[in-house]
C-alpha positions as CSV (number, residue, x, y, z in Angstrom):
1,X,60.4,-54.0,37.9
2,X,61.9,-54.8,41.5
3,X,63.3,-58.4,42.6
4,X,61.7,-60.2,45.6
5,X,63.7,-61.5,48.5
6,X,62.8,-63.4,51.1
7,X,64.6,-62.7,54.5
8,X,65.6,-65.5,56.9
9,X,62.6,-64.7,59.3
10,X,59.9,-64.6,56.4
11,X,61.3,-68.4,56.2
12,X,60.4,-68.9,59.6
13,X,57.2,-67.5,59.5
14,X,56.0,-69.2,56.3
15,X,57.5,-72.5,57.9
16,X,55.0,-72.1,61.3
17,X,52.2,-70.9,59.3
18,X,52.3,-73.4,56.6
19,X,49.8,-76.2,58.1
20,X,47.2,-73.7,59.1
21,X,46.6,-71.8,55.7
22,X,45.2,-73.1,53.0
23,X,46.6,-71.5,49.5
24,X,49.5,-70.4,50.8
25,X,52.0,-70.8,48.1
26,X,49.8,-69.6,45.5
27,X,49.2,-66.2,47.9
28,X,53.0,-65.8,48.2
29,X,53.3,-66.3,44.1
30,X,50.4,-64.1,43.6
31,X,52.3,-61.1,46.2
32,X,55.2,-61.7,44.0
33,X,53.8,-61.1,40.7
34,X,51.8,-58.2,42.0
35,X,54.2,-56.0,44.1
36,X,57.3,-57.2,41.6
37,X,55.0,-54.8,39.1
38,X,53.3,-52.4,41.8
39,X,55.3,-52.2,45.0
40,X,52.5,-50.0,46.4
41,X,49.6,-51.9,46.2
42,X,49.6,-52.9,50.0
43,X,49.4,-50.6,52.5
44,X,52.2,-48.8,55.1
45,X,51.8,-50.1,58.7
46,X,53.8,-47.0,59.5
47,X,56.2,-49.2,61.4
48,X,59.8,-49.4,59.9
49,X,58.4,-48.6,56.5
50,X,57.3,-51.8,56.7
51,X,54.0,-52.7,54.4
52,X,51.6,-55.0,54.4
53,X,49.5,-57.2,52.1
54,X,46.4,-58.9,52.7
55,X,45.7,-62.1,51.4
56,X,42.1,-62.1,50.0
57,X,39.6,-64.0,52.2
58,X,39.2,-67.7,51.7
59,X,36.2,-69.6,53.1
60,X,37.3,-71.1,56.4
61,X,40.8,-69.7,56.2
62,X,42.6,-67.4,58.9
63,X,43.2,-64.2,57.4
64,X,47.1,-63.5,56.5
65,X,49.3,-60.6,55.9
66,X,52.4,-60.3,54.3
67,X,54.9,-57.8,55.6
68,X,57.4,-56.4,53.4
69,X,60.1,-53.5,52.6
70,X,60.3,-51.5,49.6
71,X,64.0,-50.6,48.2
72,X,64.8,-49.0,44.8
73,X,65.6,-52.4,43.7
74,X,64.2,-55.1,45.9
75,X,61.5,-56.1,47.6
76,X,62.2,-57.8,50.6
77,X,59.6,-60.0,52.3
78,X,59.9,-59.9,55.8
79,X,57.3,-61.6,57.7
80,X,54.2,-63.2,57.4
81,X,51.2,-63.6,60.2
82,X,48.2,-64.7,60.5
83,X,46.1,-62.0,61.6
84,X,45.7,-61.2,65.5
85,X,49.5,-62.4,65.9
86,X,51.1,-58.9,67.7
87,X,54.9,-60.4,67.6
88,X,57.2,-57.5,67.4
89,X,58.9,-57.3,64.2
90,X,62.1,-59.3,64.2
91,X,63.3,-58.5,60.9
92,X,66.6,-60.8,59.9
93,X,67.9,-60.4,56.6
């Protein structure tokens, strides 16, 4: 079973995102619990081995992904976006 990390720019990116998404926390808790047990059950964007998880449609919710890199030991949460947001990654640990 791997740790989760958040890096300095996933803080950011929750922080600006936070208003606009409804069930966020409980997504991010959910992402833990999941990929803490099965790092591989989002997908590789094939950028920076970076992967990403899809938060499961809610009714009048943006959709949301949650970027994140896979170590032996930790998973580090990089970045999350609402989808159709095309910032480069900026990954600060």
């Amino acid at each position: 079973m791997r740790d989760i990390k958040t890096t300095h720019n996933f803080d950011i990116s929750i922080s600006q995102i936070r208003d606009k998404v409804k069930q966020i926390d409980e997504f991010i808790e959910g992402a833990k619990f999941v990929l803490s047990k099965d790092a591989s059950r989002g997908y590789n964007t094939g950028i920076h081995n970076i992967y990403g998880l899809p938060m499961t449609e809610i009714p009048d919710n943006p959709k949301v992904i949650l970027y994140y890199i896979i170590t032996k030991t930790i998973i580090f949460f990089v970045d999350i976006r609402m989808v159709g947001d095309n910032k480069p990654f900026g990954i600060i640990m």
